[in-house]
C-alpha positions, 0 to 999 in steps of 0.5 A: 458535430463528431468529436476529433480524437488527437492524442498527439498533443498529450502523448507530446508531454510524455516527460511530463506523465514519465516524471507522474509515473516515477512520482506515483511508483516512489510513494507506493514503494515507501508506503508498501515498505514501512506498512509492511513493517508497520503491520508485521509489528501490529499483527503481532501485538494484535496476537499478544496475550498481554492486553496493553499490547493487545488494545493499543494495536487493535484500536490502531487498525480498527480506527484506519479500516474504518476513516476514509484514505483522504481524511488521513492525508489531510490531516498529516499533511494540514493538521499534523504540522500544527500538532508537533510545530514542524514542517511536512511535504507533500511526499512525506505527509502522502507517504505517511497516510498510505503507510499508515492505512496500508500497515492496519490492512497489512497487519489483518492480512498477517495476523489471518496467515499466521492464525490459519497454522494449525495450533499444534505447530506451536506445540510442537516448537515448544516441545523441542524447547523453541521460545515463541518468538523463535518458533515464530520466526523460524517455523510459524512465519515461513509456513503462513507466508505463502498463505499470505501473499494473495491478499497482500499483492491485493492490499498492494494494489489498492494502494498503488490506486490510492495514490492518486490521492496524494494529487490533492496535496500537490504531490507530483504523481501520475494524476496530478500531471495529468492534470497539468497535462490536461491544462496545457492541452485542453484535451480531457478525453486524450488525456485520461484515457491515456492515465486510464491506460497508464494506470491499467498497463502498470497494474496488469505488469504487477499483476503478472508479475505478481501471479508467477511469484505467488505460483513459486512460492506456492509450490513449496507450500 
């Protein structure tokens, strides 16, 4: 007996999926934002000369490039409340793990952009009497930055994938209400082939997106 495709019982939960679909864009907003920050920082003491700046960070970003994702979200959201007596949600305990993950990746992404300047820019910023934190500011960052935006819009879009694990915490993000969605209408192949769908629409606008930025930036290369 031939199987009866009928999308309107999921597509009728749309507010549903809507409220997944705003749940999964804010964790990957809060995660791509503090990992930015978090690997910028990391990248730059991964390039200190003083080795107890230098070993701290590289142990950082070895341990998370090679832990799998869902370990993390276990353990800040089951273990890290035991260890500091204090009370996480899932949306902070997901949050963190991917913030945390995606700035060891990020901090790779960066440290690579700003290794690939020619050394003789650094010179040449000290002979016109720039400090270091100077020159990189001012000459080192805005060259390598373009260098970088490829692998980072790559790293951002695993972790906007990744965030479909935060679904094991109960966090409402696209999956988690697909799910839900799947309960109330016992139509799993409706249902995930319109989070397939979903998941594929929302990276291709990113991608796109993506694309025309790194184009601009790359013309004033």
């Amino acid at each position: 007996m031939a199987y009866r495709w009928d999308f309107a019982p999921v597509l009728g939960q749309w507010p549903l999926l809507l409220d997944g679909l705003l749940g999964t864009l804010g964790i990957a907003a809060a995660a791509i934002g503090i990992g930015t920050v978090l690997g910028l920082v990391l990248a730059v003491l991964r390039l200190s000369p003083r080795r107890g700046l230098r070993w701290p960070a590289s142990v950082f970003v070895e341990f998370y490039r090679n832990t799998p994702a869902i370990v993390h979200f276990f353990w800040f959201y089951f273990a890290m409340p035991v260890v500091l007596d204090i009370s996480l949600g899932p949306f902070a305990a997901a949050t963190l793990a991917l913030s945390t993950q995606s700035g060891a990746f990020y901090a790779e992404v960066f440290r690579g952009g700003i290794l690939s300047i020619p050394r003789g820019q650094w010179e040449g910023a000290r002979a016109i009497g720039m400090r270091d934190a100077q020159a990189m500011r001012r000459i080192i960052l805005p060259q390598a930055a373009a260098r970088m935006v490829a692998p980072f819009i790559e790293r951002s879009f695993e972790l906007l994938k990744t965030t479909s694990l935060a679904s094991t915490l109960a966090y409402g993000d696209l999956l988690f209400r697909a799910m839900q969605v799947n309960s109330a209408t016992f139509r799993p192949l409706e249902t995930y082939t319109v989070l397939a769908a979903i998941y594929f629409l929302l990276l291709l606008t990113a991608s796109t997106g993506a694309s025309l930025a790194e184009r601009r930036l790359t013309a004033f290369r």
